[in-house]
C-alpha positions as CSV (number, residue, x, y, z in Angstrom):
1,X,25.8,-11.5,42.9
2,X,23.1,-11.7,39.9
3,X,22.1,-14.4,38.7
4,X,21.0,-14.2,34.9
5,X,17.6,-14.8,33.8
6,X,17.2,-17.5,31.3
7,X,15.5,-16.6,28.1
8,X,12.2,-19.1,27.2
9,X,11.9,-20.9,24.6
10,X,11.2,-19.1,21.2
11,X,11.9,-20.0,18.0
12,X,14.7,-18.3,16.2
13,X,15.7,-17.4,12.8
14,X,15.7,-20.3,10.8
15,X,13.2,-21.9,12.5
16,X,9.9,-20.9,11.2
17,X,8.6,-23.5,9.0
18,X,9.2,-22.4,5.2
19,X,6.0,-20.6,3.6
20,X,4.2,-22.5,1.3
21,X,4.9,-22.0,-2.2
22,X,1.0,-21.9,-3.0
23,X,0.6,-19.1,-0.8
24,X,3.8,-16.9,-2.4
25,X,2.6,-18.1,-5.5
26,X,-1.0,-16.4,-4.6
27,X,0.7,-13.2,-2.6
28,X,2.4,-12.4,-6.3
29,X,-0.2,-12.8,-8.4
30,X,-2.5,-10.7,-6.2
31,X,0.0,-7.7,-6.2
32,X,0.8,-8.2,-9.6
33,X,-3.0,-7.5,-10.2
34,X,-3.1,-4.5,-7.7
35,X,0.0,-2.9,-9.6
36,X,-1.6,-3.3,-12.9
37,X,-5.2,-2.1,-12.0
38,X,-5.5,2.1,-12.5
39,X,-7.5,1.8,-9.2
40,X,-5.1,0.4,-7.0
41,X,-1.6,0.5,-8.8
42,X,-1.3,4.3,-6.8
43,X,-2.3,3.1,-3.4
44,X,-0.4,1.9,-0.3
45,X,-1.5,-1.7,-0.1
46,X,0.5,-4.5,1.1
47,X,-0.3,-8.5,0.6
48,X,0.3,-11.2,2.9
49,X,-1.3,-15.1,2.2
50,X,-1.7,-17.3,4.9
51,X,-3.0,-20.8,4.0
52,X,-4.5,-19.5,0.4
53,X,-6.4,-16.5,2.5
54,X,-5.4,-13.1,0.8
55,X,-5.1,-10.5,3.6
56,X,-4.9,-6.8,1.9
57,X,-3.6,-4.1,4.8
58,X,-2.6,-0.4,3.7
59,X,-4.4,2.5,3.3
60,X,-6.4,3.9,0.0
61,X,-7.8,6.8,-1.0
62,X,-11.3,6.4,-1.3
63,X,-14.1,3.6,-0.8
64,X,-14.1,2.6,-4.8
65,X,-9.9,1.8,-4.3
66,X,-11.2,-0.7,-1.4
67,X,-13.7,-2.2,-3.3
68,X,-11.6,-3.0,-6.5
69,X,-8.7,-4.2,-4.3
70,X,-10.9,-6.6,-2.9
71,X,-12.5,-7.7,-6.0
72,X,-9.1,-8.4,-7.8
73,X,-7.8,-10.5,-5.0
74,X,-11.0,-12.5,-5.6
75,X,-10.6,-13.0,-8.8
76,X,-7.3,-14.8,-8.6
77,X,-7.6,-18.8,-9.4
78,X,-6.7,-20.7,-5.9
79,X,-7.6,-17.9,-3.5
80,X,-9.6,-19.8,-0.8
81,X,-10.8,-15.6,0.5
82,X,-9.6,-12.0,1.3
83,X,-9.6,-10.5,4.7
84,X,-10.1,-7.0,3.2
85,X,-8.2,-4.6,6.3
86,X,-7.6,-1.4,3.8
87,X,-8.7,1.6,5.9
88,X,-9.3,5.1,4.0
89,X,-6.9,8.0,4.6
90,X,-7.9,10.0,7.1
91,X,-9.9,7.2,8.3
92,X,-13.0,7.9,6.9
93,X,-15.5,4.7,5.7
94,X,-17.2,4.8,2.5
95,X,-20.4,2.8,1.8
């Protein structure tokens, strides 16, 4: 006989705690931004926002792509910072 496992205790959809309409307020204003810019609008960037901190992820094509991402998310009213994760293709770092 087997006797089934019981599963712990995780939260399931529905569950999570609904985002906070300052932070998707943020996330689309920052991509708006990033689509509009000629630097970035090309580039493989995606947005999250976690309590009004802007967290860029994705890969660009060169160190100046980085830089401007980073610098637009600044610039939007309301953003408390910007974890800037881009990596470079290929992963090469620019200075």
């Amino acid at each position: 006989m087997v006797t089934p496992w019981p599963y712990p205790d995780f939260p399931f959809a529905g569950d999570e705690p609904e985002p906070d309409r300052e932070d998707v307020r943020l996330a689309a204003l920052v991509a708006q931004r990033l689509s509009i810019d000629w630097t970035t609008r090309r580039q493989q960037i995606t947005v999250s926002v976690q309590n009004r901190v802007v967290i860029l992820g994705g890969t660009v094509a060169d160190a100046q792509a980085r830089r401007a991402a980073g610098e637009l998310a600044w610039d939007v009213p309301g953003v408390f910072d910007v974890c800037n994760a881009l990596r470079l293709y290929g992963g090469r770092r620019g200075r």
